[in-house]
C-alpha positions in Angstrom: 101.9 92.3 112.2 100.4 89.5 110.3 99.3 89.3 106.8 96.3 90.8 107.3 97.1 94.0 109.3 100.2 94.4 107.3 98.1 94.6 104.1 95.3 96.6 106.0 98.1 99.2 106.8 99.5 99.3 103.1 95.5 99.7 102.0 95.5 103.0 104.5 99.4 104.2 103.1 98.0 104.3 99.7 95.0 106.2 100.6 97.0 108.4 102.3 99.0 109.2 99.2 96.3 109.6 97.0 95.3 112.6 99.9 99.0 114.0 99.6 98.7 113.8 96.1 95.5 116.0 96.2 97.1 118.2 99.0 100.6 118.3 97.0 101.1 122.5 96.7 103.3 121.9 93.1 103.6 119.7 89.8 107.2 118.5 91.4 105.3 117.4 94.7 102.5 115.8 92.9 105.1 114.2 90.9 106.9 112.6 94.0 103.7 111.2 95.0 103.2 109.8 91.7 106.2 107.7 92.5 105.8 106.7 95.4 102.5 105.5 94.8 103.6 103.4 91.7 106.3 102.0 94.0 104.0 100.9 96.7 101.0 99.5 94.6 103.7 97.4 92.4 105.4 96.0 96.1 101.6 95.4 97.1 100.6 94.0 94.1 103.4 91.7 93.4 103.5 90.6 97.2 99.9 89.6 96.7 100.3 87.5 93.7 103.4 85.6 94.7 102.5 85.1 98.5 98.6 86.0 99.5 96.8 84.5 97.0 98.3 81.6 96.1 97.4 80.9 99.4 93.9 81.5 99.3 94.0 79.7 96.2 94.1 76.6 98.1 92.4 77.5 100.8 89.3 79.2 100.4 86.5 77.7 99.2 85.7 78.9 95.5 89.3 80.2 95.8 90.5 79.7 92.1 87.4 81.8 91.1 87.9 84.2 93.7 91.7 85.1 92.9 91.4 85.1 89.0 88.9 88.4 89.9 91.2 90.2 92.6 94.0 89.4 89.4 91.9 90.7 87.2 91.4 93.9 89.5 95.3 93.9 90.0 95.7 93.6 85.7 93.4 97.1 85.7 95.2 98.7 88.7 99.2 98.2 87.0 97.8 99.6 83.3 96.8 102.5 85.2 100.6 102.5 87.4 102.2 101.9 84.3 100.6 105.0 82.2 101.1 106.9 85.2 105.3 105.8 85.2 105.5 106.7 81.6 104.0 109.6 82.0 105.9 113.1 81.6 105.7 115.4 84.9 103.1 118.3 84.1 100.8 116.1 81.6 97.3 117.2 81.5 96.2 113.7 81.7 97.9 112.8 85.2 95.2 114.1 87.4 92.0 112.1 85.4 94.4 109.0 85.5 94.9 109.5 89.2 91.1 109.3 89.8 91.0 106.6 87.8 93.6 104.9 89.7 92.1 106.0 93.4 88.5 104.7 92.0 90.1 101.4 90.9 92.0 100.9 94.6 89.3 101.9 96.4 86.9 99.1 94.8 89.8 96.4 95.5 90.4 97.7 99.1 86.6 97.5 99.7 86.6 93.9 98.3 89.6 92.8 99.9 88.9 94.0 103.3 85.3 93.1 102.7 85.6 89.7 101.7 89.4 87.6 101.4 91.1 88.9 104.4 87.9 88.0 106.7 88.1 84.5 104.7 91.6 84.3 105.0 91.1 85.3 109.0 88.8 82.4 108.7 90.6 79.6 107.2 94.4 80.1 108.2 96.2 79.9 111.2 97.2 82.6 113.6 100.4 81.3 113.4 100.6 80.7 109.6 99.2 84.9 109.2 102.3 85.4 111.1 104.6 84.2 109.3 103.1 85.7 106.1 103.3 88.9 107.5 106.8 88.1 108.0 107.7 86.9 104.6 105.3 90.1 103.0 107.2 92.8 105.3 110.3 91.1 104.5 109.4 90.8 100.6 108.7 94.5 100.5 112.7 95.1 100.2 113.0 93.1 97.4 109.8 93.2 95.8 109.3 95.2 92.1 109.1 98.9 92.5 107.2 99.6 88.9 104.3 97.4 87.1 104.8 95.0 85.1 101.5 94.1 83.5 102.8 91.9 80.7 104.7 89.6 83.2 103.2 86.6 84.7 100.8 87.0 87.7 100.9 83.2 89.2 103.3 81.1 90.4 105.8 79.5 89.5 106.8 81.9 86.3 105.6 84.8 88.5 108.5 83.6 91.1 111.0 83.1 88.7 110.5 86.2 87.0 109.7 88.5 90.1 113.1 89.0 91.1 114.2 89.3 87.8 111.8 92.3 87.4 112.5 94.2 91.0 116.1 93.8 90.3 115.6 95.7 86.6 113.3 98.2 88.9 115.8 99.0 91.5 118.3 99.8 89.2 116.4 102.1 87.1 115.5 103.8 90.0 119.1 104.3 91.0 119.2 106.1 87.9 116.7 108.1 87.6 116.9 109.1 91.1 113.7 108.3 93.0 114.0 106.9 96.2 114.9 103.2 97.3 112.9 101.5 99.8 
C-alpha cells in the first residue's frame, strides 16, 4: 500500500473499534478495546508527525499552516487517549470520553481524507507514496503504543525522542499485559 491507503485503512480500523467498543457485551471487552484503540491512535498519530507531515510541510502549498492545524487536531485527540489510558476499568466517565474521542477522529478523518491526502496524491510521487507506505507500515512496529501529549510533535526532537517514548511504551505494556503489536 502507499501512504495514503495505508492511512485510509488505519482511518476505517479505528472506526471499526469505536463500533466494537459500542458492540463490546462486558466492561472487560470494552476495556480491551479501550487499549487497543489507544495503541493504534498513538502508532497513527506519531507516524503522522514524524513521517506524513513533515512532508507535506514542504510540499503543499500553505503547508506550514495546514500541519500546525491537523497537530493541533492530533494535541486534542492524545488528551483524550491519554485520560482514556489512565483511566480505571468500569469508570462512569469512559463512555462520554469515548464519544468525545470518536467525535474528535471522525472530524480529523473527514479532513484528512477530505483535503491532505488528495493534496498529498497531488503533489508527490507515486513512487515517493510508496515508499512512505513502506517506512509507515514498517514504523508501526516500533512506533509509541500510548500518547504522549507533552512530547514534542515535529522533527527533529520528535525523532529523537520517539523511540525513546515507544521503547518506555512497549515495556509497560509487557507489564501490564496488553498485547504487543
Amino acid at each position: 500500500m502507499d501512504a495514503i491507503e495505508l492511512l485510509r485503512h488505519d482511518h476505517r480500523m479505528v472506526e471499526q473499534l469505536f463500533r466494537d467498543y459500542h458492540a463490546a457485551a462486558s466492561e472487560t471487552q470494552r476495556r480491551g478495546v479501550i487499549e487497543l484503540t489507544v495503541r493504534e491512535l498513538s502508532k497513527h498519530a506519531a507516524l503522522e508527525e514524524m513521517m506524513v507531515y513533515p512532508m507535506a510541510r514542504k510540499v503543499l502549498p500553505d503547508g506550514p499552516r495546514k500541519i500546525d492545524e491537523h497537530l493541533s487536531e492530533h494535541m486534542a485527540v492524545k488528551k483524550l487517549l491519554l485520560a482514556l489510558d489512565r483511566l480505571p476499568a468500569g469508570d462512569d466517565r469512559e463512555g462520554d470520553l469515548m464519544a468525545q474521542l470518536r467525535r474528535e477522529v471522525e472530524e480529523h478523518v473527514r479532513e484528512e481524507e477530505g483535503e491532505l491526502l488528495p493534496e498529498l496524491r497531488e503533489h508527490v510521487s507515486r513512487q515517493d507514496l510508496d515508499e512512505l507506505g513502506r517506512l509507515l507500515d514498517q514504523g508501526k512496529r516500533s512506533a509509541p503504543t500510548r500518547p504522549h501529549p507533552n512530547a514534542p510533535d515535529q522533527p527533529p526532537a520528535l525523532t529523537v525522542l520517539g523511540p525513546v517514548a515507544a521503547a518506555y511504551d512497549r515495556f509497560r505494556d509487557r507489564l501490564q499485559g496488553r498485547p504487543s503489536t
